[in-house]
C-alpha positions as CSV (number, residue, x, y, z in Angstrom):
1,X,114.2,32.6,96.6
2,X,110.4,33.2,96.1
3,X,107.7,30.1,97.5
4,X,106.8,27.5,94.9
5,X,102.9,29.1,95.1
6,X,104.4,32.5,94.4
7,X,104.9,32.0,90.4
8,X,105.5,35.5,88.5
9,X,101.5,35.7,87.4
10,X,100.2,35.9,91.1
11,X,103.4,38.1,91.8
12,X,102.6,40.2,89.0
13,X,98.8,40.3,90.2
14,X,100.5,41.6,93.5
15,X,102.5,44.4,92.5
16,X,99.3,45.9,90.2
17,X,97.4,45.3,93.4
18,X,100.2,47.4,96.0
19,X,100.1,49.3,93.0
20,X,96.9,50.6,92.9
21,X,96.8,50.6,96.5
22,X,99.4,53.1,96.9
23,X,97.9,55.5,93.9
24,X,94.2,55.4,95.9
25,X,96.4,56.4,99.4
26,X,98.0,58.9,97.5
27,X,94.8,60.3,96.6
28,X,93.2,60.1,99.6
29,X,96.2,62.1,101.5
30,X,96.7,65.0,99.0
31,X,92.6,65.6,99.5
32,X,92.9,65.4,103.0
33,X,96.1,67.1,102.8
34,X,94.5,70.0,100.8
35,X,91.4,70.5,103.0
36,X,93.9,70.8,106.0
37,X,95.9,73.3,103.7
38,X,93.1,75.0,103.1
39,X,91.8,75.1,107.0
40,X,94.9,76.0,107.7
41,X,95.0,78.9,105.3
42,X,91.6,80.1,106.2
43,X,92.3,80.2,109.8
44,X,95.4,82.0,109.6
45,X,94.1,84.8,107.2
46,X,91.1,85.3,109.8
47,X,93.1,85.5,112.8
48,X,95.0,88.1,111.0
49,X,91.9,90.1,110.2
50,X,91.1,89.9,113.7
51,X,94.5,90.7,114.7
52,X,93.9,93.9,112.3
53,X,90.6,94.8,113.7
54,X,92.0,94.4,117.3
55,X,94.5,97.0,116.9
56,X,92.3,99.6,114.8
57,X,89.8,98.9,118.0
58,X,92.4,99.7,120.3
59,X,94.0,102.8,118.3
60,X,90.0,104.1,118.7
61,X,89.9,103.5,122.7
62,X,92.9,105.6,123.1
63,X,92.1,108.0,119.8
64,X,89.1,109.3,122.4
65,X,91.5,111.1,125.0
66,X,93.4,112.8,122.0
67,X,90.0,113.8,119.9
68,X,92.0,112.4,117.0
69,X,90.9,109.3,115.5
70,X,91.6,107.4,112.9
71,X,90.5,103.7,111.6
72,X,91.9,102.5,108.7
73,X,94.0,105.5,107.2
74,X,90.1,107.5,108.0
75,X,89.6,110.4,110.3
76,X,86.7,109.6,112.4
77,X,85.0,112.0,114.6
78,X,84.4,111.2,118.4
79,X,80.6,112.4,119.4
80,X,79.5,112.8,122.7
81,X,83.3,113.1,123.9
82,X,83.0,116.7,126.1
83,X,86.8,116.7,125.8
84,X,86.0,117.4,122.0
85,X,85.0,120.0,119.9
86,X,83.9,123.6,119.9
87,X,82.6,123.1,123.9
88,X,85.5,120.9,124.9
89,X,86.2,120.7,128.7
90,X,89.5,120.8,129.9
91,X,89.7,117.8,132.5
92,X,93.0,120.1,134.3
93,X,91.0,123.0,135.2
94,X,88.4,121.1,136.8
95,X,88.3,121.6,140.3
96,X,86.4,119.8,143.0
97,X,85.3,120.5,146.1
98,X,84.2,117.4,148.3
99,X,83.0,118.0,151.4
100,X,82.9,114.5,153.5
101,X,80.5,114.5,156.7
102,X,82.1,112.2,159.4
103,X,79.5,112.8,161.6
């Protein structure tokens, strides 16, 4: 049983009221809801692209001892690399001679 100063009008004013309340609430979460889908979203597709450029960068590190690069499905030539090219230098025939002083 309902209180005597809770007749069906102020009831009724009541349940419009929670009403209302819960549609602005449900407004309010699916926006913030959303922007945190969408920050989400964002963040993971640029951690990805990093995650892509990483390995491409780390394929072009060890592309430089093989003088075959590639980035991105692209042959890319190494310059400056003496281990490349028409004067390349073979790092096995190398010999060295060091003479250390102990004197």
């Amino acid at each position: 049983m309902l209180p005597e100063w809770l007749d069906a009008d102020r009831l009724s004013i009541a349940l419009v009221g929670g009403i209302a309340s819960l549609v602005v609430a449900a407004i309010v979460v699916l926006r913030w809801m959303r922007r945190l889908a969408l920050a989400v979203l964002i963040s993971v597709v640029l951690i990805g692209v990093a995650a892509v450029l990483a390995v491409q960068w780390s394929g072009l590190r060890d592309c430089q001892e093989t003088c075959s690069c590639d980035v991105f499905g692209r042959t890319v030539q190494v310059p400056s690399n003496p281990l490349c090219g028409p004067d390349r230098i073979d790092p096995g025939r190398i010999d060295v001679d060091i003479d250390i002083d102990t004197g």
